[in-house]
N, CA, C and O atoms as a GROMACS GRO file, in nm:
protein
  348
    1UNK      N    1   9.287  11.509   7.407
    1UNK     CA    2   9.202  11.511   7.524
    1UNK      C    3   9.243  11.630   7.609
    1UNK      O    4   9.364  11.656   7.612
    2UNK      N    5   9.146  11.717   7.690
    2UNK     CA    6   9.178  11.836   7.735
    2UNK      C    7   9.078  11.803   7.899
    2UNK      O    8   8.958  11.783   7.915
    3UNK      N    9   9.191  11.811   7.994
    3UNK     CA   10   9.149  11.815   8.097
    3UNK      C   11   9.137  11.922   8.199
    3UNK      O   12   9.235  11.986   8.236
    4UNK      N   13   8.987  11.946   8.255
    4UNK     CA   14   8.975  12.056   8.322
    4UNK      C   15   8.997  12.079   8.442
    4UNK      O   16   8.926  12.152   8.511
    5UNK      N   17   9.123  12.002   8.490
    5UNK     CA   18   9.145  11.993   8.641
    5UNK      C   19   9.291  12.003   8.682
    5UNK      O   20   9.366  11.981   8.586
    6UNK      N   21   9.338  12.022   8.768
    6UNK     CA   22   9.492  11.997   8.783
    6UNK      C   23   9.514  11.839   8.734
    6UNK      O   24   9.433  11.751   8.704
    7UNK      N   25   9.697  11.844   8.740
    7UNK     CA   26   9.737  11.706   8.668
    7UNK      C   27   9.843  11.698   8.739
    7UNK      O   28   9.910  11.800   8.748
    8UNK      N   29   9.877  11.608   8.790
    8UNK     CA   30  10.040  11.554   8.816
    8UNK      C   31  10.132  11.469   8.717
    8UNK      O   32  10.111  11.371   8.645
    9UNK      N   33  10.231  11.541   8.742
    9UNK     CA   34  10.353  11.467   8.695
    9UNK      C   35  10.386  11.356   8.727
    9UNK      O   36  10.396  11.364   8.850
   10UNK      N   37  10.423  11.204   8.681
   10UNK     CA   38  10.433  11.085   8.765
   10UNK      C   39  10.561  11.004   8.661
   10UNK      O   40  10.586  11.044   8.548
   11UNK      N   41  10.633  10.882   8.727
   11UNK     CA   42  10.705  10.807   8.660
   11UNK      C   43  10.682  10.717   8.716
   11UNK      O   44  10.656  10.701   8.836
   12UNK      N   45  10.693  10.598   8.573
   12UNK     CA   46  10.665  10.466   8.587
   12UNK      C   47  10.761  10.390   8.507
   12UNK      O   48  10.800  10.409   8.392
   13UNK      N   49  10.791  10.299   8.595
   13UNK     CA   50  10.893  10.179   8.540
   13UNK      C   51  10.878  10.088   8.477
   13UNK      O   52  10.852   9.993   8.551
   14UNK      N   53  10.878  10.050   8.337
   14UNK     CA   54  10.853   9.931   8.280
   14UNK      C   55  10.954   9.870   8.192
   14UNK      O   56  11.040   9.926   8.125
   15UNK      N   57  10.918   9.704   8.209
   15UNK     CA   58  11.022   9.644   8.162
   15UNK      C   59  11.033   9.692   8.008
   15UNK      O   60  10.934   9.725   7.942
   16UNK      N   61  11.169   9.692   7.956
   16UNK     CA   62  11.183   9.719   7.813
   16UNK      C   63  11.103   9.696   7.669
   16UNK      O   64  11.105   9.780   7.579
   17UNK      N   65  11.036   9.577   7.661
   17UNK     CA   66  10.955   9.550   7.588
   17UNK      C   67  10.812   9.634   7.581
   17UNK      O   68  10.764   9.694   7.485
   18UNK      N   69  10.751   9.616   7.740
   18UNK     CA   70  10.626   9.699   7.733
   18UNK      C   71  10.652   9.845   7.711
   18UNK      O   72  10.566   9.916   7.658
   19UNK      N   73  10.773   9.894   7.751
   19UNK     CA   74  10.794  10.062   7.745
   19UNK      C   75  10.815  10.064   7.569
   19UNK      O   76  10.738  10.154   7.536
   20UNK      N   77  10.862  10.026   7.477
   20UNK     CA   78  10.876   9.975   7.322
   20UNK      C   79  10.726   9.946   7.289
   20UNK      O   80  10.691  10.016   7.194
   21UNK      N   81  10.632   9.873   7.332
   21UNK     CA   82  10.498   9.875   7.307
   21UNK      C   83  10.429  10.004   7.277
   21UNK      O   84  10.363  10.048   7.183
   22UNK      N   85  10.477  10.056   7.417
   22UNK     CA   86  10.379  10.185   7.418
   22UNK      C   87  10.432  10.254   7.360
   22UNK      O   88  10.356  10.346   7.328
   23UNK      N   89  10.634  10.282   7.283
   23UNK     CA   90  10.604  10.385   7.233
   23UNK      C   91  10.557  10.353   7.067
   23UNK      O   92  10.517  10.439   6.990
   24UNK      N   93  10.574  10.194   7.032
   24UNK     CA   94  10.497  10.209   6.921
   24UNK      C   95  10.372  10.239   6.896
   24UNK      O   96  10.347  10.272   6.780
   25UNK      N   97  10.255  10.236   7.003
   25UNK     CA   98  10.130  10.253   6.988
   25UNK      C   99  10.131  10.384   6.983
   25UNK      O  100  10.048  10.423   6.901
   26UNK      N  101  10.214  10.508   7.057
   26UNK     CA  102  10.209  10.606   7.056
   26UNK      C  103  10.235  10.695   6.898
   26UNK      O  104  10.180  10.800   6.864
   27UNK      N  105  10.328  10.620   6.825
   27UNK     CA  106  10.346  10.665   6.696
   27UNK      C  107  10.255  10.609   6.628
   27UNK      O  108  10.224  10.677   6.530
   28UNK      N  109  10.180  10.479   6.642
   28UNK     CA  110  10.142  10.479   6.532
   28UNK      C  111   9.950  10.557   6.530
   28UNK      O  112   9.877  10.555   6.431
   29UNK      N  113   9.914  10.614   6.661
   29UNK     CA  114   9.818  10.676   6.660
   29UNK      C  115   9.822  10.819   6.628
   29UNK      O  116   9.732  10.892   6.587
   30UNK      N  117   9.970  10.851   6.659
   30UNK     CA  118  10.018  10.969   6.671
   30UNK      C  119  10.015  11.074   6.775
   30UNK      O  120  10.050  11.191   6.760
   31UNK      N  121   9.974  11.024   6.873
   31UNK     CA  122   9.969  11.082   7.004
   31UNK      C  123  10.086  11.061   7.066
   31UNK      O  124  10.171  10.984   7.020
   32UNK      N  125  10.106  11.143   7.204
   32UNK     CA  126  10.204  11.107   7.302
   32UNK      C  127  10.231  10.973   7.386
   32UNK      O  128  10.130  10.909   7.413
   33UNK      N  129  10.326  10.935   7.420
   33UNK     CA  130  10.284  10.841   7.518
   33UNK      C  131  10.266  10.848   7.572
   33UNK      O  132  10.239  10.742   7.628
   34UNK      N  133  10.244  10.991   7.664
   34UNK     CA  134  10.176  11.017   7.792
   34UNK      C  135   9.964  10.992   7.760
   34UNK      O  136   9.880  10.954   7.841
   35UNK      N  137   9.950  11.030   7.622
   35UNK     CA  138   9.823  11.028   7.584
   35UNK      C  139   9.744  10.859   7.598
   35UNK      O  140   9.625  10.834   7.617
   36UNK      N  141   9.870  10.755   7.580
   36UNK     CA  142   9.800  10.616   7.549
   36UNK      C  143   9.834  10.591   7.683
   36UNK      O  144   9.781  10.486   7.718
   37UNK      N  145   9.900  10.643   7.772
   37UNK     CA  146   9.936  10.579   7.910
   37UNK      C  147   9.772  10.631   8.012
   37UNK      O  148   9.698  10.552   8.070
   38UNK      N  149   9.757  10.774   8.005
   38UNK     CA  150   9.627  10.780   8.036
   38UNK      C  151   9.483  10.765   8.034
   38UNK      O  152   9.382  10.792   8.100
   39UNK      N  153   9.536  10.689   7.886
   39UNK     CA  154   9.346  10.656   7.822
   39UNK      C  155   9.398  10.462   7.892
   39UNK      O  156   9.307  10.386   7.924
   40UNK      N  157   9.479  10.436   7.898
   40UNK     CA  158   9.506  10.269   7.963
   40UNK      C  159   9.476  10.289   8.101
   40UNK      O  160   9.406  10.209   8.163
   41UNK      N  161   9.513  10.367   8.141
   41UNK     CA  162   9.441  10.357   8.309
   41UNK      C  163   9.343  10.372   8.303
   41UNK      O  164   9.272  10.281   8.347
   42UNK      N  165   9.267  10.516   8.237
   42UNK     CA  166   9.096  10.558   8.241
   42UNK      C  167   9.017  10.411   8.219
   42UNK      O  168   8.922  10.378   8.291
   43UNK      N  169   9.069  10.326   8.110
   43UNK     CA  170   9.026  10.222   8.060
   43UNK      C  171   9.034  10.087   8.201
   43UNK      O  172   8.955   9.994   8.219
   44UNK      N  173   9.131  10.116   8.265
   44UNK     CA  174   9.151  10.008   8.350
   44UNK      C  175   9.098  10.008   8.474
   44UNK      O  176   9.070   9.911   8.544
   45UNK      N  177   9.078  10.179   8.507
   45UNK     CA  178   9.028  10.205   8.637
   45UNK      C  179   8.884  10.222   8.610
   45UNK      O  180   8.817  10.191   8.709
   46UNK      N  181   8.812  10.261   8.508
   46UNK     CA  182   8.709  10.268   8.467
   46UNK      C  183   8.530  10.296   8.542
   46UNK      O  184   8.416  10.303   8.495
   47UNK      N  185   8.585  10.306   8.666
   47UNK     CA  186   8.452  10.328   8.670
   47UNK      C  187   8.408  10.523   8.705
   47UNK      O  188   8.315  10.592   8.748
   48UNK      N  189   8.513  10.534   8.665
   48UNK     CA  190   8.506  10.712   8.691
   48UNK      C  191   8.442  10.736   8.838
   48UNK      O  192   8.383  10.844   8.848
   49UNK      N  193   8.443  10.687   8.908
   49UNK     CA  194   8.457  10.741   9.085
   49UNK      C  195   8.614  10.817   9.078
   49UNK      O  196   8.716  10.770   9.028
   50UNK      N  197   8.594  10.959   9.150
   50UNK     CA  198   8.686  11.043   9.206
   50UNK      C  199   8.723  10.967   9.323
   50UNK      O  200   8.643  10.901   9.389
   51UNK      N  201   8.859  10.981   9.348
   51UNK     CA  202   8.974  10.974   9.410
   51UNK      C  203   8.882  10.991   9.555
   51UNK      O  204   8.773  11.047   9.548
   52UNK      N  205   8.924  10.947   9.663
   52UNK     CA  206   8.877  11.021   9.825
   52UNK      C  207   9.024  11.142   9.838
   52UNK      O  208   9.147  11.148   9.837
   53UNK      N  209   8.905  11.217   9.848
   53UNK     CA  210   9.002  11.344   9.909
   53UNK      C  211   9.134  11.303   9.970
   53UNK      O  212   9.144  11.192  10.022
   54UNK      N  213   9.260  11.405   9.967
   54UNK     CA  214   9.362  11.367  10.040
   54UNK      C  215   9.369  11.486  10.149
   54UNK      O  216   9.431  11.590  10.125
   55UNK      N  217   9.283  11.458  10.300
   55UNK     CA  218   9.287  11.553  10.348
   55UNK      C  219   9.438  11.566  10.437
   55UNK      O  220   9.478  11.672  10.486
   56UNK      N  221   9.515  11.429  10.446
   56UNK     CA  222   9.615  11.478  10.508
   56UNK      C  223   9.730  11.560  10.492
   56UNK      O  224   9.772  11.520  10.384
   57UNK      N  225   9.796  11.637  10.525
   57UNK     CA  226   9.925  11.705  10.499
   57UNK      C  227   9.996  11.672  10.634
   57UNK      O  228   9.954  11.654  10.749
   58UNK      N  229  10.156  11.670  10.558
   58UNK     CA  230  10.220  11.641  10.638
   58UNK      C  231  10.333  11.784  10.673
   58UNK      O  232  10.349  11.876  10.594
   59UNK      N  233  10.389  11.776  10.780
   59UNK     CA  234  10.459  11.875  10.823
   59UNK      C  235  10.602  11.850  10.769
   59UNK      O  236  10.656  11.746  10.730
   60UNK      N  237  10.665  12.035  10.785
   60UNK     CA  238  10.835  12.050  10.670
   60UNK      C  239  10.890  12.001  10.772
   60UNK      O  240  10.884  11.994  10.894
   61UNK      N  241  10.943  11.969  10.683
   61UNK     CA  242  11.128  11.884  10.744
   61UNK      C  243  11.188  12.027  10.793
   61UNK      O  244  11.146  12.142  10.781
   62UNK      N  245  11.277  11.982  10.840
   62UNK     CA  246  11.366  12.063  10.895
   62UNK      C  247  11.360  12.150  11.034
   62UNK      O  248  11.459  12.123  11.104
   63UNK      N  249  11.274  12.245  11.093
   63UNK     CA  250  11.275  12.273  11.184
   63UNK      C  251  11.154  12.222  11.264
   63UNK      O  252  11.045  12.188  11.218
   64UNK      N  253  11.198  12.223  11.402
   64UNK     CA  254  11.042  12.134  11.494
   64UNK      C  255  11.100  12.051  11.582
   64UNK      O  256  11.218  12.016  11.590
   65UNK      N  257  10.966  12.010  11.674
   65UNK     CA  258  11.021  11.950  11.771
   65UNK      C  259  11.208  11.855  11.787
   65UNK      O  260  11.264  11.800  11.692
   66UNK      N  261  11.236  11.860  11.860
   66UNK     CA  262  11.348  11.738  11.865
   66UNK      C  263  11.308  11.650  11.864
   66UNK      O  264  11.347  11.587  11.765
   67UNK      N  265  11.226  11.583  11.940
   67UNK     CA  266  11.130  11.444  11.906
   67UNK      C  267  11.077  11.391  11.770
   67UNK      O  268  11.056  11.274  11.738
   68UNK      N  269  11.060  11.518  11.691
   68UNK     CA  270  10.945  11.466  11.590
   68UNK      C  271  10.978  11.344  11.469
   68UNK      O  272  10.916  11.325  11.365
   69UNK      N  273  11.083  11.276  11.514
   69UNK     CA  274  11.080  11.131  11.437
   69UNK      C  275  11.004  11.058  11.532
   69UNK      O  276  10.894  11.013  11.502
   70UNK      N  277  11.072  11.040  11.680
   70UNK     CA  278  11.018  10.937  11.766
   70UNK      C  279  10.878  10.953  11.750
   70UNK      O  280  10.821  10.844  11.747
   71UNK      N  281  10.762  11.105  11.736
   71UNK     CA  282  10.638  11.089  11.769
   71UNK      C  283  10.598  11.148  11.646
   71UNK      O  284  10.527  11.248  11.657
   72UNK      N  285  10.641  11.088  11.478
   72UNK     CA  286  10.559  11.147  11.386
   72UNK      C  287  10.419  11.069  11.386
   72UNK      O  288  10.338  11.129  11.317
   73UNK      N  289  10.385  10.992  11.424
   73UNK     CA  290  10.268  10.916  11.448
   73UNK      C  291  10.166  10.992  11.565
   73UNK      O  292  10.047  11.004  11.536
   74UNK      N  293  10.202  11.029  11.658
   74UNK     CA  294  10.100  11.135  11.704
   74UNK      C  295  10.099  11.250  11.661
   74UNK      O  296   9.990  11.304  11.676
   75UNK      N  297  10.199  11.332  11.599
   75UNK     CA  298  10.159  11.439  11.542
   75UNK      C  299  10.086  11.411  11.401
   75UNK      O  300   9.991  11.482  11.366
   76UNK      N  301  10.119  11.338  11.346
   76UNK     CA  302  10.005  11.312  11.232
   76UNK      C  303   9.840  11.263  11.274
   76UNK      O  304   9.759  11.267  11.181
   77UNK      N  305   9.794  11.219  11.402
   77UNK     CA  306   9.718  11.178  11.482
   77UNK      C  307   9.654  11.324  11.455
   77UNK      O  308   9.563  11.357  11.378
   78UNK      N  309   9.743  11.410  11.558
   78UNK     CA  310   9.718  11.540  11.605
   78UNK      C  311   9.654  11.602  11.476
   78UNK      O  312   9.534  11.583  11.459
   79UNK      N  313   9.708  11.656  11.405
   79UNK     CA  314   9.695  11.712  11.236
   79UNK      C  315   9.567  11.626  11.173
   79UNK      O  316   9.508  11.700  11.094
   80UNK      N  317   9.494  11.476  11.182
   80UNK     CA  318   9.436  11.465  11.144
   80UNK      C  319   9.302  11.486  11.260
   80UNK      O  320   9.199  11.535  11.215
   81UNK      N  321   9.306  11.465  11.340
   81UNK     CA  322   9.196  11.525  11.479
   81UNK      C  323   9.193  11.635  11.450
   81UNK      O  324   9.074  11.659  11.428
   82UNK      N  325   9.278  11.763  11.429
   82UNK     CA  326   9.224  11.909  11.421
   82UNK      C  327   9.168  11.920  11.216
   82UNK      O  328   9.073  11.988  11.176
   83UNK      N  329   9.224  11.867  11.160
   83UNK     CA  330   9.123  11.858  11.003
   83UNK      C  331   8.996  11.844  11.055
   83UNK      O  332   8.920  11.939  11.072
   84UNK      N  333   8.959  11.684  11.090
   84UNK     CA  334   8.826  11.668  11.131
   84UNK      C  335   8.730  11.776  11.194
   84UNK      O  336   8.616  11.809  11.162
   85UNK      N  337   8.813  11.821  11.296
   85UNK     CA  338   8.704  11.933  11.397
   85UNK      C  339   8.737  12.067  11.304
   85UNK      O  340   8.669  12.157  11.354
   86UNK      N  341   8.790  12.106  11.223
   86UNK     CA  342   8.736  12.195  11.170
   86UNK      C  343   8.675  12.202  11.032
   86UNK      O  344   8.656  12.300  10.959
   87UNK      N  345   8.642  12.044  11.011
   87UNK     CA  346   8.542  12.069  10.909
   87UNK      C  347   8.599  12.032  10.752
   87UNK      O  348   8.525  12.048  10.654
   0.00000   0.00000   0.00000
């Protein structure tokens, strides 16, 4: 399967048996297990609706206000009020 879009990298935890499932299904189709892990979601999530945009971003660590633990909740406020007004 060849996808025409970006992809993320992700990890998932499963108990020992199901992670042994998948990698037998994976050999015995001969695909990856990354290949049977993504056709099981496509299959599970199934109705092919795209994701809602992720318009938020969040701001770098490290330099910035002194406050900005006490008020990361209005600056993320802030950051999502100026997305909106510009569109």
């Amino acid at each position: 399967m060849q996808y025409v879009c970006t992809v993320q990298r992700t990890s998932v935890i499963l108990p020992d048996d199901l992670a042994a499932r998948l990698r037998y299904a994976s050999k015995q189709r001969g695909v990856s297990v990354a290949e049977v892990v993504r056709e099981a979601v496509e299959r599970h999530l199934g109705d092919g609706q795209p994701a809602p945009p992720q318009r938020l971003s969040f701001f770098a660590l490290g330099e910035g206000p002194v406050d900005g633990s006490e008020r990361a909740d209005d600056y993320v406020r802030d950051s999502i009020v100026r997305r909106l007004a510009s569109g």
